[in-house]
C-alpha positions as CSV (number, residue, x, y, z in Angstrom):
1,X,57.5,-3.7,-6.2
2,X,54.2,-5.3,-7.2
3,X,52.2,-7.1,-4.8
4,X,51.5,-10.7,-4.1
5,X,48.0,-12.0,-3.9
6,X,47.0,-15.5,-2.7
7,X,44.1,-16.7,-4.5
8,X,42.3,-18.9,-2.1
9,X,38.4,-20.4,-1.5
10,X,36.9,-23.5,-1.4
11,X,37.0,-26.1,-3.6
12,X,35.1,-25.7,-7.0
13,X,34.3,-22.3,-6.4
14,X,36.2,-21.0,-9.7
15,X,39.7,-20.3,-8.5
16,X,42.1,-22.5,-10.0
17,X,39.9,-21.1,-13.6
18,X,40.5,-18.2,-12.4
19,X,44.3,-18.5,-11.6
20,X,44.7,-19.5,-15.0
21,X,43.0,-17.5,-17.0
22,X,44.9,-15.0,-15.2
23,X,48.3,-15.8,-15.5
24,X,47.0,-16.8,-19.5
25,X,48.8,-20.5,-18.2
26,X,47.7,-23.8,-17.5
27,X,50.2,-23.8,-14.3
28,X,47.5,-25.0,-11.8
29,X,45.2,-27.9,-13.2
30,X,41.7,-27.1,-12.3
31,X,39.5,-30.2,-12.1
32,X,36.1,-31.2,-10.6
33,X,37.3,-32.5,-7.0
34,X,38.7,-30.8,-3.8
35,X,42.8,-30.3,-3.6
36,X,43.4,-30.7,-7.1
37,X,45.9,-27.7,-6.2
38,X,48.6,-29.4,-4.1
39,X,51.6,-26.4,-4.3
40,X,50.9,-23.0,-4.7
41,X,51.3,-22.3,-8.3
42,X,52.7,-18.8,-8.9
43,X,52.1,-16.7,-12.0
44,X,53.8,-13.3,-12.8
45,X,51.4,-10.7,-14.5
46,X,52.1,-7.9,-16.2
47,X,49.5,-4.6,-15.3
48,X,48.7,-3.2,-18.4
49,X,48.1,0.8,-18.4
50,X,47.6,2.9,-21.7
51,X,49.8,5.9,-20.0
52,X,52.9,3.6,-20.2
53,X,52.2,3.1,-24.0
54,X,51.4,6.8,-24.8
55,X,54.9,7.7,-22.6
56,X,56.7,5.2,-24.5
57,X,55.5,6.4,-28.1
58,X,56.5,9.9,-27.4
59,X,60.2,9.0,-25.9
60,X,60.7,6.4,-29.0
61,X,61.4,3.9,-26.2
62,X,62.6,0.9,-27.9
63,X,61.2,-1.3,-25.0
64,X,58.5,-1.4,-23.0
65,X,58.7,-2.7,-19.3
66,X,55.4,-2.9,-17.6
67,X,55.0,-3.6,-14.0
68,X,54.6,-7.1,-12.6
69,X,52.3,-7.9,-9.8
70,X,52.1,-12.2,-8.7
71,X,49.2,-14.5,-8.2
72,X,49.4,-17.6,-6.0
73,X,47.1,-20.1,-6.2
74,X,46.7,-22.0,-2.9
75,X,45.2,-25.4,-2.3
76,X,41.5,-25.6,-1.4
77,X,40.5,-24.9,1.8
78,X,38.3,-26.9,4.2
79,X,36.2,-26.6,7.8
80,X,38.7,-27.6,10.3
81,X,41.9,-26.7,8.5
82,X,43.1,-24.5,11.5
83,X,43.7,-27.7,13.3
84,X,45.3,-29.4,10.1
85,X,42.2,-31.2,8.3
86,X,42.4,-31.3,4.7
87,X,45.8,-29.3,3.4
88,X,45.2,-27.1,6.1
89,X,48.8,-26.3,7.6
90,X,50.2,-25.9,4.4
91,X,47.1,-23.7,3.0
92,X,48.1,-21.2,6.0
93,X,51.3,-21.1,6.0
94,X,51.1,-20.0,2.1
95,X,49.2,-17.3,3.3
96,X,51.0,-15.9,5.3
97,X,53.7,-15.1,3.0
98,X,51.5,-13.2,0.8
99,X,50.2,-8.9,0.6
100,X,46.5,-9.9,0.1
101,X,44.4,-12.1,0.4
102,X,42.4,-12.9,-3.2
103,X,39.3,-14.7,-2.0
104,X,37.3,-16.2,-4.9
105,X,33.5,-16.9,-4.1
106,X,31.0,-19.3,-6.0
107,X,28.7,-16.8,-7.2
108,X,26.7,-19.3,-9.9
109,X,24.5,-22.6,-10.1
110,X,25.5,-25.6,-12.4
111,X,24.2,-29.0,-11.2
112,X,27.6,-30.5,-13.2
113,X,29.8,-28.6,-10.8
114,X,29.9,-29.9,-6.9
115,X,30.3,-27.8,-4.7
116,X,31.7,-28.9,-1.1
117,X,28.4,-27.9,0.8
118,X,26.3,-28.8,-1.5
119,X,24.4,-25.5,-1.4
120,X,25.3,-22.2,-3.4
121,X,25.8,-19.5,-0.7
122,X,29.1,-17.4,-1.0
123,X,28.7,-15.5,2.6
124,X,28.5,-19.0,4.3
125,X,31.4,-19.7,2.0
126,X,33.9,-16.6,3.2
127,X,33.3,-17.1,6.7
128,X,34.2,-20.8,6.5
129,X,37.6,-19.5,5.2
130,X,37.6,-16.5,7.8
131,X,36.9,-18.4,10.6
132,X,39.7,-20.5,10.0
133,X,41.9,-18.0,9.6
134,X,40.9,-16.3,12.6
135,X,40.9,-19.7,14.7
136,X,44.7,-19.7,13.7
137,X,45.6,-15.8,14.9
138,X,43.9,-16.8,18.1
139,X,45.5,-19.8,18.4
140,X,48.9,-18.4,18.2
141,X,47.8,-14.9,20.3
142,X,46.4,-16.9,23.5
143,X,50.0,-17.7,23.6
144,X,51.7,-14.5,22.9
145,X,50.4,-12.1,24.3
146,X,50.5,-13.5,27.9
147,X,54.2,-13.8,27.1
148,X,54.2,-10.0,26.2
149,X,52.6,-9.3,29.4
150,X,55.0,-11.3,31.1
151,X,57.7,-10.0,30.0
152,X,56.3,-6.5,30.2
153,X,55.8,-6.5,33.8
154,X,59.7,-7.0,33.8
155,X,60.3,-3.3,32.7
156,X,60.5,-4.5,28.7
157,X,58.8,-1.5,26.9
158,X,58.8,-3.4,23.5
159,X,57.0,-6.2,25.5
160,X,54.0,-3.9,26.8
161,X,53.7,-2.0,23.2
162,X,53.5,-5.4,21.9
163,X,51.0,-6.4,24.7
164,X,48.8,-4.0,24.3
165,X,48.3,-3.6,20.9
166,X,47.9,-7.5,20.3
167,X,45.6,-7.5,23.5
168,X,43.6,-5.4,21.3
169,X,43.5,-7.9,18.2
170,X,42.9,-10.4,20.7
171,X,39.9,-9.3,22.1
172,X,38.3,-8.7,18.3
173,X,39.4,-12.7,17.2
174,X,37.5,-13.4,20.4
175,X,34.6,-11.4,19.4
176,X,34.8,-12.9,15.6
177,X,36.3,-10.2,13.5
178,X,38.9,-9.9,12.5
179,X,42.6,-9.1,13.4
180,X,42.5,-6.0,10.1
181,X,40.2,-3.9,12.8
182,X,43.3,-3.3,14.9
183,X,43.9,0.2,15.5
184,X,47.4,0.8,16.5
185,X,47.6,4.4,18.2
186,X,51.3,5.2,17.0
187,X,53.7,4.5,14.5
188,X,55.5,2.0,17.1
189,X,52.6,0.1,17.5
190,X,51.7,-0.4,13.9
191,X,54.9,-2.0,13.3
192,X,54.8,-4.3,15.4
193,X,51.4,-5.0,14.6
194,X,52.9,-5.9,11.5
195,X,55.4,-8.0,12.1
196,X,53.0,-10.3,14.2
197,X,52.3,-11.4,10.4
198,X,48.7,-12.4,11.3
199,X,46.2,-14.0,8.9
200,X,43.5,-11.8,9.2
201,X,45.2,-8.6,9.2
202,X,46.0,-8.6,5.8
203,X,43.5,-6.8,3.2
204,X,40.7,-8.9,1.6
205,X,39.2,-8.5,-2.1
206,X,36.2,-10.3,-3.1
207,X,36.0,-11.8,-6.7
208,X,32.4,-13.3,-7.4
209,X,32.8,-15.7,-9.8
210,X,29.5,-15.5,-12.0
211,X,28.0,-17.1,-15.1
212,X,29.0,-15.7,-18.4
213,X,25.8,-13.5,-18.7
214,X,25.9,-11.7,-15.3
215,X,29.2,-10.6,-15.7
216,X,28.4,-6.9,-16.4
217,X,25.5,-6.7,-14.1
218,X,26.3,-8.8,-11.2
219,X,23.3,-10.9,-9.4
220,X,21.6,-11.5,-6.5
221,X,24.4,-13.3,-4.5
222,X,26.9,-11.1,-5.6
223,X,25.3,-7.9,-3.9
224,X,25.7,-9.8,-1.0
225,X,29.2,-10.1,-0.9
226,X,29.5,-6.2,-2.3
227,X,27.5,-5.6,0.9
228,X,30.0,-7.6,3.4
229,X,32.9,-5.9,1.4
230,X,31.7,-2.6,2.5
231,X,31.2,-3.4,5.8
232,X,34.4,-4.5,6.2
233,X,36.4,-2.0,4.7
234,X,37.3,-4.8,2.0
235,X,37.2,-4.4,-1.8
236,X,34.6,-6.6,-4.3
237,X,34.8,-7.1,-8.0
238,X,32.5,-9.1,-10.4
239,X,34.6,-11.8,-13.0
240,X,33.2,-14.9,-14.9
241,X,36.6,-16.7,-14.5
242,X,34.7,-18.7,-18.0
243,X,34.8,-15.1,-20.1
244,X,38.7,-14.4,-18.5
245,X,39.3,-18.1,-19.8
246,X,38.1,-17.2,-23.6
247,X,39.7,-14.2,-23.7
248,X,43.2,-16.0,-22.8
249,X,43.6,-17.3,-26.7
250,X,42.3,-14.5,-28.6
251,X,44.0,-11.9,-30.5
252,X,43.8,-8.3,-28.5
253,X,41.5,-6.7,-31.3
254,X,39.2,-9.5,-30.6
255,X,39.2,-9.2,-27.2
256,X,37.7,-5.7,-27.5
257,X,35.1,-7.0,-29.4
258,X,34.0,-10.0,-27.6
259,X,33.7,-7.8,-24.0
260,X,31.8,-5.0,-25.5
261,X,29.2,-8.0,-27.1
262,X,29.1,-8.8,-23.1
263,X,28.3,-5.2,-22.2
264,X,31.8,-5.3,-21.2
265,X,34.5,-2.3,-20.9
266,X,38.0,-4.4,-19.8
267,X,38.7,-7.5,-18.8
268,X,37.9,-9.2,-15.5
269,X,42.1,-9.2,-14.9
270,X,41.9,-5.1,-15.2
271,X,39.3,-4.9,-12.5
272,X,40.8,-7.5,-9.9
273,X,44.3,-5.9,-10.5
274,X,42.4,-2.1,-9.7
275,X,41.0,-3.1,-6.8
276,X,43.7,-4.8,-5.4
277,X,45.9,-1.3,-6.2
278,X,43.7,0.2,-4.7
279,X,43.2,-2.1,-1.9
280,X,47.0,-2.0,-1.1
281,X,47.3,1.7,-1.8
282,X,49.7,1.4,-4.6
283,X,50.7,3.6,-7.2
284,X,52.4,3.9,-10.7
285,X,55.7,6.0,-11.4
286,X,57.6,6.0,-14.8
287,X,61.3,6.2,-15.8
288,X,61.4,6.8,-19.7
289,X,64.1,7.2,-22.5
290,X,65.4,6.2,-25.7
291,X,66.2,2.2,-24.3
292,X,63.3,2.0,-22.2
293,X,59.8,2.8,-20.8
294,X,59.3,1.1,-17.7
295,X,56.6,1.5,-15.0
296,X,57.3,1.1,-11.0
297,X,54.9,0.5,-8.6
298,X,55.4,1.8,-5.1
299,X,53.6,2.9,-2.1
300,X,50.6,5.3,-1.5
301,X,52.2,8.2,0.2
302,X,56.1,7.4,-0.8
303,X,58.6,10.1,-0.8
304,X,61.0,10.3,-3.7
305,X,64.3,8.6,-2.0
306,X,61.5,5.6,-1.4
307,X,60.4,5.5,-4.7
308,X,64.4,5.9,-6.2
309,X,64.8,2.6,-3.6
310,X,62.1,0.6,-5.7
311,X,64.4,0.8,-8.9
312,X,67.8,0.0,-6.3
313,X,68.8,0.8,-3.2
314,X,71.7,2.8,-4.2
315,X,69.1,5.5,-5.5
316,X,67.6,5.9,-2.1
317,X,70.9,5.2,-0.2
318,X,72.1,8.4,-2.3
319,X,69.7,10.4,-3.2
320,X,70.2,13.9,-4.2
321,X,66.8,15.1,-6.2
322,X,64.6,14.0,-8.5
323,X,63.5,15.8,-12.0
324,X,59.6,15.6,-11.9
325,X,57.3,15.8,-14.9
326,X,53.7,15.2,-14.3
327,X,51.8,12.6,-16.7
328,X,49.4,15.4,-17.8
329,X,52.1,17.8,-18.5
330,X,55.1,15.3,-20.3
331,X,51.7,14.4,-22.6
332,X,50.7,17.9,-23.6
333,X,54.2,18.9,-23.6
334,X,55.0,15.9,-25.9
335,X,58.2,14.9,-23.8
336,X,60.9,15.6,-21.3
337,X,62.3,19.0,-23.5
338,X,58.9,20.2,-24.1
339,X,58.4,20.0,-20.5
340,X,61.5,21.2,-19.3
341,X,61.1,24.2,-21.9
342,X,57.7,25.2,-20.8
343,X,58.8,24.8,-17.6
344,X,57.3,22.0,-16.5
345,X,60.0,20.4,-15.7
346,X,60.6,20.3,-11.3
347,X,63.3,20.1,-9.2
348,X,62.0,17.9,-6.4
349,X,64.4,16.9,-2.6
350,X,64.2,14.2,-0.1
351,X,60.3,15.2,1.2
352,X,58.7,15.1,-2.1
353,X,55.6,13.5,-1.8
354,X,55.7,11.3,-5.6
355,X,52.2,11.0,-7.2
356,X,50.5,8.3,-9.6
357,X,51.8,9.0,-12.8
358,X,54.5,10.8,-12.4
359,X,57.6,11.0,-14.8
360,X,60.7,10.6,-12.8
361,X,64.5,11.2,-13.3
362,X,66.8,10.5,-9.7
363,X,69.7,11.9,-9.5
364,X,72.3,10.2,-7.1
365,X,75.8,9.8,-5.5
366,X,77.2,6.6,-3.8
């Protein structure tokens, strides 16, 4: 798995640049006016890590498969769109089919570039978004949880799990925050938590969108938004969607060169796609042999018939063990014999915990 971000904001704050530069395509036309992004434009990235390369040199892997991870980039969002102004029932129900929500903020001046308030003030900015998306949860929880509680008081036990814990979210969108400050008590209520598939309950990151020479240092308006991050529990990163557009046409060598002018270590793509791991509380396993090197992504706490599952279902479905090499130890071990003669090489069963980097071999019966 990857993950699916929807890269949203308001108009001419950056994003469409953004999306671009990204996805190194010119899928989504960004232009000076609101909505030039009319369907959410899709781009497939691949995550670049260095371990995949230096895994792949040792097993003389004739091909290398990194892991993908999507952008969408949906159409510009307005005041009012809970209650359909602008592209505003389309705009929501894009997000809601994505993992996280992307949310690009205008963190620069430049009289040549309108922006839809007229005034350069990213915090006023994400809670125009937020409180639209919260208007929308509560919208559609004034209705169902009465229903719960309806049906609950018939003897359904689903129906008062599903009460209470939405009776919960409800009172927060009421009190303007949102639905992501939900604390289910139990596993049972967390999952159907989740399948209430509400706006605001998925994870935020903050990209502010700077000029070209504040991109290693930040500025003023984008402490502000590393501030609300914090205090949300939400992640923050710092990209000049301008730089991510140079870097799109030049050579890798020159890439190198150009950031570290910039005071620059990686690109603005390496930190948003960090965070957002992070965010999501994903990890990396490899598979690796003579055809292939291939990296799989796969959830934070995952046990090793779960992370078999991510390469097919039969490997979870029949599962028998998985032969473990840490990343560390297949490096100074310089491979899969090395390890496996100085013992480095694991046996692990079904309640193995798998951990980033891992090296990973399934072994399975259908």
């Amino acid at each position: 798995m990857g993950f699916r971000c929807g890269i949203v904001g308001l108009p001419n704050v950056g994003k469409s640049t953004l999306f671009n530069a990204l996805t190194e395509t010119q899928a989504a036309q960004a232009a000076n006016y609101p909505f030039c992004t009319i369907e959410p434009n899709v781009g497939q990235v691949s995550v670049l890590d260095e371990r995949l390369d230096k895994i792949a040199a040792i097993a003389s892997s004739a091909k290398i498969i990194p892991t993908q991870l999507a952008f969408v980039d949906i159409a510009g969002l307005v005041k009012g769109a809970s209650q359909g102004e602008g592209l505003g029932n389309q705009f929501l129900g894009n997000i809601r089919e994505v993992d996280a929500i992307v949310h690009v903020l205008r963190c620069f001046e430049d009289d040549d570039i309108q922006h839809v308030a007229n005034k350069v003030d990213p915090i006023a900015d994400a809670e125009v978004v937020e409180t639209e998306l919260m208007l929308s949860d509560l919208e559609s929880l004034e209705k169902r949880v009465p229903a719960a509680e309806k049906k609950a008081t018939g003897g359904d036990k689903e129906a008062k799990i599903l009460a209470s814990v939405l009776g919960q979210t409800l009172e927060l969108l009421r009190d303007g925050k949102p639905a992501r400050l939900t604390e289910p008590k139990d596993d049972e209520e967390q999952r159907l938590f989740n399948q209430a598939q509400l706006l605001t309950a998925k994870p935020v990151l903050y990209v502010c969108n700077v000029a070209e020479d504040e991109a290693a240092t930040g500025n003023a308006l984008s402490e502000r938004v590393a501030a609300k991050a914090a205090a949300e529990g939400a992640q923050s990163v710092v990209v000049s969607a301008a730089i991510e557009s140079e870097l799109v046409g030049m050579e890798e060598e020159d890439r190198g060169e150009y950031l570290a002018e910039l005071g620059l270590e990686e690109s603005g793509l390496a930190r948003v796609v960090r965070a957002g791991y992070e965010l999501l509380q994903l990890q990396t396993y490899f598979t690796a042999g003579p055809k292939e090197a291939r990296a799989w992504t796969f959830p934070k706490g995952a046990k090793a018939p779960q992370a078999a599952g991510e390469i097919h279902t039969d490997f979870e479905r029949g599962f028998i063990k998985a032969e473990t090499i840490a990343y560390e130890d297949y490096i100074a071990s310089n491979g899969e014999a090395g390890a496996r003669e100085a013992g480095k090489l694991r046996q692990e069963g079904k309640d193995y915990l798998v951990q980033d980097g891992d090296i990973l071999n399934f072994k399975f019966n259908v």
